[in-house]
PyMOL CGO cylinders between C-alpha atoms (Angstrom):
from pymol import cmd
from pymol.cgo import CYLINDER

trace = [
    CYLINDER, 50.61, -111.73, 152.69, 49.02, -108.85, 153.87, 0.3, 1, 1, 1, 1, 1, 1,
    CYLINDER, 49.02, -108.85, 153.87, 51.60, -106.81, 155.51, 0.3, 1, 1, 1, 1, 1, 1,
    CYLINDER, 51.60, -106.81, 155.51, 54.06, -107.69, 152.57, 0.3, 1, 1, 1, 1, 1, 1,
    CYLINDER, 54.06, -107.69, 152.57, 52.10, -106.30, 149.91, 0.3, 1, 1, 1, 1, 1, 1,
    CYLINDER, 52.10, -106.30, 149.91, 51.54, -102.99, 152.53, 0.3, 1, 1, 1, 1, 1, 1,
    CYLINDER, 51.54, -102.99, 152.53, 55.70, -103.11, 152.59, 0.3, 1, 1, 1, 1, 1, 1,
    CYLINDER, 55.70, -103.11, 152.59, 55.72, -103.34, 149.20, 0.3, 1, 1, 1, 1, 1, 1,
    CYLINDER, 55.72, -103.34, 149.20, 53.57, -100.05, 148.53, 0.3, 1, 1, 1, 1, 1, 1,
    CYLINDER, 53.57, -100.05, 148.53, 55.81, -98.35, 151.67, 0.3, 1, 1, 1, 1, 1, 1,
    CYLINDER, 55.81, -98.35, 151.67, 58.64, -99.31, 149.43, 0.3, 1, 1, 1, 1, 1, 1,
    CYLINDER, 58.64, -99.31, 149.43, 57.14, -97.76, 146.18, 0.3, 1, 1, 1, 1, 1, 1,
    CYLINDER, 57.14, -97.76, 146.18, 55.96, -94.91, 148.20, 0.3, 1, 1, 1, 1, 1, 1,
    CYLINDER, 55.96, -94.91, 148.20, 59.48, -93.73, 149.07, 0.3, 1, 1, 1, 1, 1, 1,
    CYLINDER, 59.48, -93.73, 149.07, 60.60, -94.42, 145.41, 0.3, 1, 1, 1, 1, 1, 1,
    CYLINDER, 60.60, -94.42, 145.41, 58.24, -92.42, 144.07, 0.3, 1, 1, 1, 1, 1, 1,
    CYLINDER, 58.24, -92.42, 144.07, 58.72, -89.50, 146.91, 0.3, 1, 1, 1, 1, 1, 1,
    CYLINDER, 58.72, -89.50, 146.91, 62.50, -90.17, 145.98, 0.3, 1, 1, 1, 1, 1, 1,
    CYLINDER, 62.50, -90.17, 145.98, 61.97, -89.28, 142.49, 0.3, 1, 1, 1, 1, 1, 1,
    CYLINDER, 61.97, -89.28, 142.49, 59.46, -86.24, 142.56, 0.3, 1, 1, 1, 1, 1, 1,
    CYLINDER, 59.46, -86.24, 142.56, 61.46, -84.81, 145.12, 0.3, 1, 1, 1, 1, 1, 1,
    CYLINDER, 61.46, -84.81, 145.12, 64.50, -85.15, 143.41, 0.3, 1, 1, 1, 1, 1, 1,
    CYLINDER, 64.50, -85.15, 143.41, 62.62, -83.37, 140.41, 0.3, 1, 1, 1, 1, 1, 1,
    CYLINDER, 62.62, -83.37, 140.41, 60.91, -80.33, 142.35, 0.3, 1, 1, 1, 1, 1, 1,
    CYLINDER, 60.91, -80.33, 142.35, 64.66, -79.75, 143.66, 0.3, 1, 1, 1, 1, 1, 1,
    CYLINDER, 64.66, -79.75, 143.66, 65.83, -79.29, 140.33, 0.3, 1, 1, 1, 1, 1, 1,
    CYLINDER, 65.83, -79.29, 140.33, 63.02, -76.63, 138.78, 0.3, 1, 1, 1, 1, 1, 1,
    CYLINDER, 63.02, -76.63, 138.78, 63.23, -74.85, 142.60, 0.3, 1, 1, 1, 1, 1, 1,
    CYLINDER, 63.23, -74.85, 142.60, 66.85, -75.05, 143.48, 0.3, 1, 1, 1, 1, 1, 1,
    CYLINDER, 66.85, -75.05, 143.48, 68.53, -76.05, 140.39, 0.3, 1, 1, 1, 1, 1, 1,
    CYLINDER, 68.53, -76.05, 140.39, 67.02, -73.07, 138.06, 0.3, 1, 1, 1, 1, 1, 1,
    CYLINDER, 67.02, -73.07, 138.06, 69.76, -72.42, 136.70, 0.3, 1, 1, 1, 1, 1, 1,
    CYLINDER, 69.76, -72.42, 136.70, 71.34, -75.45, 135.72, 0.3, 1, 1, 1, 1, 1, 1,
    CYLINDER, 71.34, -75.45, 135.72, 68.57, -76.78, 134.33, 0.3, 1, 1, 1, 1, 1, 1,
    CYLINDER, 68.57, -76.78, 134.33, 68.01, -73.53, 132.53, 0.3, 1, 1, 1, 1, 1, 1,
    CYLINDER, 68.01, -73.53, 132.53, 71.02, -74.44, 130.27, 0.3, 1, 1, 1, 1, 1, 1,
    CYLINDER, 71.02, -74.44, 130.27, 69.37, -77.31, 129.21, 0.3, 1, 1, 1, 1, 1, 1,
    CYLINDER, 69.37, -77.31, 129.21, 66.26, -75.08, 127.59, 0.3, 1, 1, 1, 1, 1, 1,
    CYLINDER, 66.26, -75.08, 127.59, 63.73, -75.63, 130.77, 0.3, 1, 1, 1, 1, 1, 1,
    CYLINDER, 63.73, -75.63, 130.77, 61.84, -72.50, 131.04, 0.3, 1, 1, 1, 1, 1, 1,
    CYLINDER, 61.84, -72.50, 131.04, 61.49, -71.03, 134.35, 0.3, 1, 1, 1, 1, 1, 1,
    CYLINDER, 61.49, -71.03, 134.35, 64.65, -69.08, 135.13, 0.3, 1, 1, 1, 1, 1, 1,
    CYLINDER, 64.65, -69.08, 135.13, 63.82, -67.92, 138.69, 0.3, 1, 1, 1, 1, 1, 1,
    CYLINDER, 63.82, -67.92, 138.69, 61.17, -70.22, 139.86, 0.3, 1, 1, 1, 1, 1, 1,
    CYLINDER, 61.17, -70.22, 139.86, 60.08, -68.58, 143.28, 0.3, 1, 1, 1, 1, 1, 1,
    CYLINDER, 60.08, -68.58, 143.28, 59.09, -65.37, 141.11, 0.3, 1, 1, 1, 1, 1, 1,
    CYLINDER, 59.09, -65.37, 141.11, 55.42, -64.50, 141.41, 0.3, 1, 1, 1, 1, 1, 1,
    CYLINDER, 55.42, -64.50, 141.41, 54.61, -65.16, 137.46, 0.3, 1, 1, 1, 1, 1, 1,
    CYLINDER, 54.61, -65.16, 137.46, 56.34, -68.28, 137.63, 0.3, 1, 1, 1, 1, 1, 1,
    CYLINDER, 56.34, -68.28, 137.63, 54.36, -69.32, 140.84, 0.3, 1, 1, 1, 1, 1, 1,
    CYLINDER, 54.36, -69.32, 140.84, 51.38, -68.44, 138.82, 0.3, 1, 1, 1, 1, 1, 1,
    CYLINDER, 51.38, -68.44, 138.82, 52.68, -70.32, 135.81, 0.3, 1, 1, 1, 1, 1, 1,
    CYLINDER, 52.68, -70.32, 135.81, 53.09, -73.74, 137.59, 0.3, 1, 1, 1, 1, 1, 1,
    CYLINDER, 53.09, -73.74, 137.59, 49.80, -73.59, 139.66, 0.3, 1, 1, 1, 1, 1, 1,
    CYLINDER, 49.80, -73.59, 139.66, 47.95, -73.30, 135.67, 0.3, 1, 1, 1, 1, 1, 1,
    CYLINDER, 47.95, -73.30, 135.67, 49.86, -76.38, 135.14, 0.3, 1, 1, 1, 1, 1, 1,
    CYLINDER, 49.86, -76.38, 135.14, 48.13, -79.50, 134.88, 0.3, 1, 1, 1, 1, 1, 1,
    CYLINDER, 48.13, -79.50, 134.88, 51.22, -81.82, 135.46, 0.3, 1, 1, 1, 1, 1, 1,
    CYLINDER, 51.22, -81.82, 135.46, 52.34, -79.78, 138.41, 0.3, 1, 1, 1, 1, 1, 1,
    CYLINDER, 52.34, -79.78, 138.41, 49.13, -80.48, 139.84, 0.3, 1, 1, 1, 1, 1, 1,
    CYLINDER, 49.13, -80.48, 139.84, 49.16, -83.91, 139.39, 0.3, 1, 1, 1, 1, 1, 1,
    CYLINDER, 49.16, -83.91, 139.39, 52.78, -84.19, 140.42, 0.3, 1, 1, 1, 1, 1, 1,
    CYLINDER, 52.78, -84.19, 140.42, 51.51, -82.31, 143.93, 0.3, 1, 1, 1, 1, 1, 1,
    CYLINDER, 51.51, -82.31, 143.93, 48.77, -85.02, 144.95, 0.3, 1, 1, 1, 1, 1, 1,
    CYLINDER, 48.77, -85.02, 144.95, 51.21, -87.85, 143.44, 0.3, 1, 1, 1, 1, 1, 1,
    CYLINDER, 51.21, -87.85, 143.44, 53.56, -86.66, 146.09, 0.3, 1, 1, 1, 1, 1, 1,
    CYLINDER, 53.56, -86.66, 146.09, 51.27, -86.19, 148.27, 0.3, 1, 1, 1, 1, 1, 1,
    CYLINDER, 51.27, -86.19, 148.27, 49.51, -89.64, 148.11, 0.3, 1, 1, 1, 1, 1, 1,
    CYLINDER, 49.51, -89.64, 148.11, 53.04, -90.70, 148.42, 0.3, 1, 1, 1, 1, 1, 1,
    CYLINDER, 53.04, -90.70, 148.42, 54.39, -88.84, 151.28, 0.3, 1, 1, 1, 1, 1, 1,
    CYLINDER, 54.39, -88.84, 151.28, 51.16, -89.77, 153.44, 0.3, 1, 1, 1, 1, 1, 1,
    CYLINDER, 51.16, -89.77, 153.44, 51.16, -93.08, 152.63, 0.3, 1, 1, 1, 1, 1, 1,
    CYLINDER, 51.16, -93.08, 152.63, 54.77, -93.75, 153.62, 0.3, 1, 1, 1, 1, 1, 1,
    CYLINDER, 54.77, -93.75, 153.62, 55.07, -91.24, 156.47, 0.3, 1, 1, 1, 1, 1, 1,
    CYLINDER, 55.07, -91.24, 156.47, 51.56, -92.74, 158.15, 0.3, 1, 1, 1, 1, 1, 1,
    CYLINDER, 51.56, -92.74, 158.15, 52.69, -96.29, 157.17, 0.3, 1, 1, 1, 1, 1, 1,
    CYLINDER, 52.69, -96.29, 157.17, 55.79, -95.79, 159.08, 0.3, 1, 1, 1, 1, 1, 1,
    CYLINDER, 55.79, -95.79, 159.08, 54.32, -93.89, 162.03, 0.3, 1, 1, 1, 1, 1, 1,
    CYLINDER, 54.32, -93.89, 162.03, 51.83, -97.15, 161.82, 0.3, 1, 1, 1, 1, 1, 1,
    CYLINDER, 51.83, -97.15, 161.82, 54.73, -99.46, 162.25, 0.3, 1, 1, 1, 1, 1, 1,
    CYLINDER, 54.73, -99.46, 162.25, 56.51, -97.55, 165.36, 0.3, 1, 1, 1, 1, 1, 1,
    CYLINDER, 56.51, -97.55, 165.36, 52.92, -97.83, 167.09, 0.3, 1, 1, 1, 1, 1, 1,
    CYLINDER, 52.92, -97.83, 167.09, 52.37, -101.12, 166.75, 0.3, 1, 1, 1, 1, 1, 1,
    CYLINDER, 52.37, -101.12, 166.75, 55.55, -101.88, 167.66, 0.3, 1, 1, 1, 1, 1, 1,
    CYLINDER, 55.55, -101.88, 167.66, 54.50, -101.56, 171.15, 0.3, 1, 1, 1, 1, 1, 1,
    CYLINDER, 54.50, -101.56, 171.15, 52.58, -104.36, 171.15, 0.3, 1, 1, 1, 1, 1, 1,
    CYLINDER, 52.58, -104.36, 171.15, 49.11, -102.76, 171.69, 0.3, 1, 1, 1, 1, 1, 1,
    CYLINDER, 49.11, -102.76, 171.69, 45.79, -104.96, 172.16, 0.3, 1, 1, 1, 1, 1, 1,
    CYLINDER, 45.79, -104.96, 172.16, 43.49, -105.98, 169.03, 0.3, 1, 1, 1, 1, 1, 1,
    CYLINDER, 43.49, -105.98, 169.03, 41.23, -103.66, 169.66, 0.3, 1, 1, 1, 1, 1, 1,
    CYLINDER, 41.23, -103.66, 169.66, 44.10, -100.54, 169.94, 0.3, 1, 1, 1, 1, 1, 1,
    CYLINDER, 44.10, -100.54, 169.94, 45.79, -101.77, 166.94, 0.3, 1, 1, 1, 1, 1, 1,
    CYLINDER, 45.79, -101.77, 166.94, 42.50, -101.45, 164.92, 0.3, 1, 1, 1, 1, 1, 1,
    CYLINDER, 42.50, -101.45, 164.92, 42.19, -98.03, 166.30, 0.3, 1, 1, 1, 1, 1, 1,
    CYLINDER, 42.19, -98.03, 166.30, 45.33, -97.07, 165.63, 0.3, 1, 1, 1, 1, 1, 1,
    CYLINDER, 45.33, -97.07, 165.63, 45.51, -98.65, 162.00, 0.3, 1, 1, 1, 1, 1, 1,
    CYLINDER, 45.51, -98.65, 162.00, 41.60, -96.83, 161.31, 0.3, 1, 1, 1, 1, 1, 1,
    CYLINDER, 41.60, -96.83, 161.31, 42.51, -93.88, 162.91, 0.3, 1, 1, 1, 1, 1, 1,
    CYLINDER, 42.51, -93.88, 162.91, 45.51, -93.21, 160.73, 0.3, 1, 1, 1, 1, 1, 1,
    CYLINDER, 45.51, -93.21, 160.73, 43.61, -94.28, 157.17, 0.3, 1, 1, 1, 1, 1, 1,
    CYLINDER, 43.61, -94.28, 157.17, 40.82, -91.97, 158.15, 0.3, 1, 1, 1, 1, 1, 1,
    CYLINDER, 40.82, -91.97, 158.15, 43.28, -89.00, 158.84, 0.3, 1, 1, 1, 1, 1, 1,
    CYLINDER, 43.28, -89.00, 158.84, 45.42, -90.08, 155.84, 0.3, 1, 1, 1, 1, 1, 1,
    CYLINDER, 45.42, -90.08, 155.84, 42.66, -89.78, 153.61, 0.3, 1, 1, 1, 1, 1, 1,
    CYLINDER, 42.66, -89.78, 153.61, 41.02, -86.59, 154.80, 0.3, 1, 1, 1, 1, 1, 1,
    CYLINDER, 41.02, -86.59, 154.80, 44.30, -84.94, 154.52, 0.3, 1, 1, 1, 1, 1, 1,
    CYLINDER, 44.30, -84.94, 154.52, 44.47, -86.63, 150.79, 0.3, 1, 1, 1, 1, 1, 1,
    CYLINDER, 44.47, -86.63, 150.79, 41.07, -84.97, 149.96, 0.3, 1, 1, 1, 1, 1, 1,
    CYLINDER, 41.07, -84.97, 149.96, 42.14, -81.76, 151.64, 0.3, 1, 1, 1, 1, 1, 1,
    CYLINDER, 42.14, -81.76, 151.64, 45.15, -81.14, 149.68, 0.3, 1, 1, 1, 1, 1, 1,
    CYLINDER, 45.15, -81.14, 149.68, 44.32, -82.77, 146.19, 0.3, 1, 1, 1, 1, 1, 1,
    CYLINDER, 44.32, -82.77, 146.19, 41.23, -79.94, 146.92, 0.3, 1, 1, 1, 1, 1, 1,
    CYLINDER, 41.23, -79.94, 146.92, 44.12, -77.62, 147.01, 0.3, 1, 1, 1, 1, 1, 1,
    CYLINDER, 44.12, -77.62, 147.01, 45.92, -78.66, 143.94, 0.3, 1, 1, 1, 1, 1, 1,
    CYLINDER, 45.92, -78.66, 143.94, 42.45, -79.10, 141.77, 0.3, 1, 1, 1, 1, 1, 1,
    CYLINDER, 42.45, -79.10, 141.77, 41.63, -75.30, 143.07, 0.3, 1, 1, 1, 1, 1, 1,
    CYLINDER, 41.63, -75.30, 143.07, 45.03, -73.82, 142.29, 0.3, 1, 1, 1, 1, 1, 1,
    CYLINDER, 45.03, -73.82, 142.29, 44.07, -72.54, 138.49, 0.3, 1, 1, 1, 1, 1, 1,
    CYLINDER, 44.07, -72.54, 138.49, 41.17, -70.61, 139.92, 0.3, 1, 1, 1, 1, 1, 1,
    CYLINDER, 41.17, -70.61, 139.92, 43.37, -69.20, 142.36, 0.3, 1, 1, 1, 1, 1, 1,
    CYLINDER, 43.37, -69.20, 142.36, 46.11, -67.87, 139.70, 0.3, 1, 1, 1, 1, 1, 1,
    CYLINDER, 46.11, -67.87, 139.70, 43.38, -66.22, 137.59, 0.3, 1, 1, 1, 1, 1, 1,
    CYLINDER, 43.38, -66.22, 137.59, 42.39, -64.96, 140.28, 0.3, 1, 1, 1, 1, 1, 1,
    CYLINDER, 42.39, -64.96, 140.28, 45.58, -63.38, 141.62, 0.3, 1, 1, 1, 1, 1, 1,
    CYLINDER, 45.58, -63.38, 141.62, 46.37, -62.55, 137.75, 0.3, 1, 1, 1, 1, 1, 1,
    CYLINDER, 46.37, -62.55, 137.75, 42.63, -60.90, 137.33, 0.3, 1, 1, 1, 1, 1, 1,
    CYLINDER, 42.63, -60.90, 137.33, 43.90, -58.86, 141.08, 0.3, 1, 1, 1, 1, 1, 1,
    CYLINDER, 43.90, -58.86, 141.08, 47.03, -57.67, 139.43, 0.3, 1, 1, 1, 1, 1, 1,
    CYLINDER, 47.03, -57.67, 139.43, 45.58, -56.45, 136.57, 0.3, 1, 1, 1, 1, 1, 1,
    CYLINDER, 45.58, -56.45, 136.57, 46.85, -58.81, 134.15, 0.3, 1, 1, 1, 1, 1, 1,
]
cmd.load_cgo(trace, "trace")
């Protein structure tokens, strides 16, 4: 039961990196297709738009959605591969601990990132004088 419900959540991992993915290629590669639909932004990798989307609270939760989500899934997999190998109890608990503990700590790190992104563009606005 167990290891389904983990598959399961691998499964809605990679949907969910599927479909954030699929919209950060749009607003960052897309521009200007998506500009003729009325989505502001024109030219996305331009400094005040940069600044624009780190102020943004939905970009920020978007960032540590996908970022749950890519961790999740890729340290699920790489979980998988390892254990594959047939290690010994005590090796597959270190392996399986060893990956949630690094998995999380690189969770806190970067929703720390996205949570400290609006201080950072007032900052860099306040620097350019504006």
């Amino acid at each position: 039961m167990k290891d389904r419900t983990l598959w399961t959540w691998h499964v809605g991992a990679g949907l969910v990196i599927l479909v954030l993915l699929g919209v950060h290629m749009m607003v960052m590669h897309l521009d200007t297709t998506i500009g003729a639909f009325g989505v502001p932004g024109s030219k996305p990798i331009e400094w005040p738009s940069v600044l624009a989307r780190m102020k943004s609270v939905g970009f920020a939760l978007s960032y540590v959605l996908l970022l749950g989500a890519a961790l999740y899934h890729g340290l699920y997999g790489l979980r998988n591969i390892l254990l594959e190998l047939n290690p010994g109890p005590a090796l597959r608990a270190t392996v399986s601990y060893g990956l949630l503990l690094v998995g999380l700590g690189l969770f806190v790190f970067g929703t720390y990132v996205a949570m400290m992104a609006p201080a950072a563009a007032d900052a860099a606005r306040a620097g350019m004088g504006g």
